[in-house]
N, C-alpha and C positions, 0 to 999 in steps of 0.2 A: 506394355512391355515389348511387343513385335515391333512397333514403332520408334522405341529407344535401338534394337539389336538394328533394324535397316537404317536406322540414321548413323550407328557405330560403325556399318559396315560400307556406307556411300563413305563416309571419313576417311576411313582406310582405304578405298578403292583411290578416294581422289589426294591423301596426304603420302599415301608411298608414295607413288611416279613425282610426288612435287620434290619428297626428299632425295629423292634419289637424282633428279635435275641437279640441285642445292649441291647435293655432292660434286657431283660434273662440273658445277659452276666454279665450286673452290677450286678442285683439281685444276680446272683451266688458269683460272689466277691463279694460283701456287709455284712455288718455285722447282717444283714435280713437273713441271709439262714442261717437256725441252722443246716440243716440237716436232719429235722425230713420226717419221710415215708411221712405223707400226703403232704409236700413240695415237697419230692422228687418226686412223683406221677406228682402234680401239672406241676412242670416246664418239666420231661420229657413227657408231653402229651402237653404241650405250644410247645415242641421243634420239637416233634412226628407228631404232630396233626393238631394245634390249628393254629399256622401258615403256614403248608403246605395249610389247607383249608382256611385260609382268601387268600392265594395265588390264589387259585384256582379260589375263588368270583371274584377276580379281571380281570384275562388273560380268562375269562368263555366270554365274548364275545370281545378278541380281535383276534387277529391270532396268537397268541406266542401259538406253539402245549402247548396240554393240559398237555402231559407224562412229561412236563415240573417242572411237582407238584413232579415229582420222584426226579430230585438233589434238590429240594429244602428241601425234607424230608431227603435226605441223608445229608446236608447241617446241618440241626438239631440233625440227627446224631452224626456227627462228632465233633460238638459243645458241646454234653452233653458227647461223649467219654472222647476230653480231657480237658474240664474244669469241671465236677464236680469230685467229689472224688469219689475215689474206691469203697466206704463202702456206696457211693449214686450212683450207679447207678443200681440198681435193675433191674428198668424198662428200662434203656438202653438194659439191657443185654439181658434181657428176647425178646426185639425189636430183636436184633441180632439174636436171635437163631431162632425164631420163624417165623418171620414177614420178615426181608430182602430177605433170600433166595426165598420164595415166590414170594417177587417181581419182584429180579432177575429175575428166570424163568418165570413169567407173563412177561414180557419183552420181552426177548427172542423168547416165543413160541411166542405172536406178531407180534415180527418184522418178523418171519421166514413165517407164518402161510400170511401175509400183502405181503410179495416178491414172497411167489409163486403164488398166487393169481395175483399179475403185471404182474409177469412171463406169464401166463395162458394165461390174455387177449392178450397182447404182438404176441403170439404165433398164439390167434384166428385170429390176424387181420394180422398177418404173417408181424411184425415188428420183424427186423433187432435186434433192440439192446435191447433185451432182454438178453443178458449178466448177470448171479447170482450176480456176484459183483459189478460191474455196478448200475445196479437195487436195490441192496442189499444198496448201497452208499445213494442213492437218495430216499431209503424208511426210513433210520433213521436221514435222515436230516432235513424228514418233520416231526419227531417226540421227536424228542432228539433235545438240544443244540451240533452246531456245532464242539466242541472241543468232548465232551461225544460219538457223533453220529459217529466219526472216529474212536475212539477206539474201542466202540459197531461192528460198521462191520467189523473192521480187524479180531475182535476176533471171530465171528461168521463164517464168511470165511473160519480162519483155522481149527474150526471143521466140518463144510460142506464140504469143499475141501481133508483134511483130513483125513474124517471119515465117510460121506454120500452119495459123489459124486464118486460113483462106477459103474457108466453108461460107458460103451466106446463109447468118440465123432465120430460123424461121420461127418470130415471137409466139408466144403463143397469148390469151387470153387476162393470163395475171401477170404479164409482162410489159414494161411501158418504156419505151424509149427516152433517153432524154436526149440523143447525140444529133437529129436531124435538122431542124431547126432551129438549134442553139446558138450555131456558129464557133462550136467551140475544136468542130474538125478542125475549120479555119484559121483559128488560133493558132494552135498546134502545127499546121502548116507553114504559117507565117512564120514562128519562131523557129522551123527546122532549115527554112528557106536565108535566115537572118544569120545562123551559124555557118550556114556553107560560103554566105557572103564573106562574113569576119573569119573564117578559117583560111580562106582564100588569100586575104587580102593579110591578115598576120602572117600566115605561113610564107610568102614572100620577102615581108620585111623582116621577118626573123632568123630568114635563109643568109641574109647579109652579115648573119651575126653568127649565128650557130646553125648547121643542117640541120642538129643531132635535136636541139632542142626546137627547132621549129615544125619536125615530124611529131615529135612526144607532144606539142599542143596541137597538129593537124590530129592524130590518133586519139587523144584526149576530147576532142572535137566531134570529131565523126561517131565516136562511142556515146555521146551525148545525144548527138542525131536521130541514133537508131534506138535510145534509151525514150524518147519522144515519139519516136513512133511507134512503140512499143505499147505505151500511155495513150496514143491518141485510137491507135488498134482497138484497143481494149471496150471504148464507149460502145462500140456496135454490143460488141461479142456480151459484156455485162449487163443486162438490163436491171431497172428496178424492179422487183419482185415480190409478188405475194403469195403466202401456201396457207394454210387453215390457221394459222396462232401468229403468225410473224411479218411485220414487211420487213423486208430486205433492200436498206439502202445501198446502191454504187455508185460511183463515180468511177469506173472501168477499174483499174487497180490502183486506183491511189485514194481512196478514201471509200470505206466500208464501215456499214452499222447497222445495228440487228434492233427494232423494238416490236414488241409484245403489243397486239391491237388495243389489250385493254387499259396500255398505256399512253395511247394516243388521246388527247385533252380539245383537239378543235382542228379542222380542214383549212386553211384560209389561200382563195384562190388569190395573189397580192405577188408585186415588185417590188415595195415597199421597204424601203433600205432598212437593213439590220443595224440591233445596238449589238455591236460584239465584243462590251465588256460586259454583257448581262446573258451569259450562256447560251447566245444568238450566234448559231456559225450558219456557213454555205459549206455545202457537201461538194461545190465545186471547187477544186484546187486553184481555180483560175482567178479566187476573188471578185473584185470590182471589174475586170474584164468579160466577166458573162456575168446572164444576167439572170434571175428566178423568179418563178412564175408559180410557184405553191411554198406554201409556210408551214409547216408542223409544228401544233406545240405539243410539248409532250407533261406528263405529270409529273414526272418524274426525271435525273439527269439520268445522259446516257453518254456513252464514250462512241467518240467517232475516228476508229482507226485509220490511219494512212497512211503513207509509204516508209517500207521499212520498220515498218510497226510501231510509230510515232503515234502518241494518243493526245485525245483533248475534250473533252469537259462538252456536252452543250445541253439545252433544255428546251430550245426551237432552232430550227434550221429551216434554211431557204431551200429548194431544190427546182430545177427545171424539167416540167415535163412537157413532151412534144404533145401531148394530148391532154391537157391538164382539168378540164369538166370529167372527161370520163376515169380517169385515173381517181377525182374525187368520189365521185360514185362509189367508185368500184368497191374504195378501201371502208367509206363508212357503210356502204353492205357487209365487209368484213367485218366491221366492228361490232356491228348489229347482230349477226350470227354468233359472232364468238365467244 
């Protein structure tokens, strides 16, 4: 019965603000919208405002997070971008300029200000998985819509790993490298080294055609750049990990996986190419361009998250580790314990 009235009551939370758009929406196409300032005022403050906060009356005592009110308001955004006319959106615009970035950043500092603060306690009580990204995951999910909350912390990641996370780790014991002797910094480099070449060399010849569009692919470009080294940051900062029940697969933040010791089926120390139509993956994103030097099979499938919360199916996986006899060790000790 409590379950029927909170499912009634998310309905309502999220089917007013939709009707109430639906109405704005007619309005705007109707033969009722002349155009004029105080109409245009009127609907984008309905679109801005007026229904973010009847949203808000509603989810104010359920559990749907509050910051919830933010896509709703971008929702009204988007709505008065592309259906009213050009020459009516004043007050959009003026929103854009003024007001969104704002929020962005109120966001942002947030969620960052919200993770170190986990991070802290995490630290005082001398838990394990305090992990930036990790943590970072599971603070915009109590905050944000699941789909928004994934993007949010990829993108926040790559400039913390980046651009702020300039500590040198210091591993500890159930920690194991894979980024040193891989070559896969290398990689990463190469490919960041190959974008400045072709941004250079596009951005030139498409100066001859358009400025406007040959900054929007240098900017497009260079945001790729930093989006890599972001990725490639990350390998130090991530290691692979063990605590009393779990290893903990990374590949810095682009592929994550959680298994259970006493679902691990066999150690095998091997390069040994994978069938990867037979739930055989590599936890490296890089594919056939790096290479792995431990096989896991496991009993059971397990999903191997990665970027942008892309999932996939597997039931052995290749991994590299910089110390790959002792990382065997280590884990079938843990198995044996656990």
């Amino acid at each position: 019965m409590l379950k029927h009235i909170n499912l009634n009551r998310n309905l309502l939370a999220f089917g007013i603000p939709l009707s109430l758009f639906g109405i704005l929406f007619l309005l705007i196409k109707s033969t009722l919208f002349s155009g004029s300032s105080a109409l245009d005022f009127a609907i984008s403050a309905d679109l801005l405002i007026t229904v973010p906060v009847v949203y808000f009356l509603l989810i104010r005592k359920t559990s749907i997070p509050k910051t919830t009110v933010v896509p709703m308001m971008i929702l009204g955004l988007l709505i008065g971008s592309f259906l009213l006319p050009v020459e009516n959106q004043t007050y959009i615009a003026l929103f854009k300029i003024w007001v969104l970035p704002v929020i962005e950043l109120s966001i942002f500092a947030f969620i960052i200000i919200k993770v170190r603060s986990t991070i802290k306690r995490f630290k005082r009580l001398k838990d394990s998985s305090h992990d930036f990204f990790t943590t970072l995951n599971s603070t915009c999910r109590e905050i944000l819509p699941a789909p928004v909350a994934t993007l949010m912390a990829s993108e926040i990641a790559v400039v913390y790993y980046g651009f702020l996370n300039w500590k040198k780790r210091t591993y500890q014991e159930n920690e194991f490298t894979y980024h040193k002797n891989s070559g896969a910094p290398g990689l990463f480099g190469g490919i960041i080294l190959v974008i400045g070449i072709e941004t250079f060399v596009l951005h030139n010849l498409l100066a001859d055609w358009s400025v406007i569009a040959a900054w929007i692919l240098s900017i497009l470009s260079i945001y790729t750049a930093f989006q890599i080294l972001g990725f490639a940051r990350a390998l130090a900062a991530r290691p692979i990990t063990l605590d009393e029940k779990n290893l903990f697969l990374r590949y810095g933040i682009m592929n994550d996986a959680t298994i259970p010791f006493n679902d691990i089926k066999n150690i095998e120390i091997s390069g040994r190419d994978l069938d990867k139509g037979n739930l055989e993956k590599k936890l490296s994103l890089l594919g056939e361009l790096e290479s792995h030097n431990v096989i896991l099979h496991l009993k059971n499938e397990h999903q191997l998250v990665g970027l942008y919360g892309m999932k996939s199916k597997f039931k052995t996986i290749g991994l590299y580790i910089d110390k790959p006899q002792e990382f065997k060790q280590k884990l079938e000790a843990s198995i044996i314990t656990d």
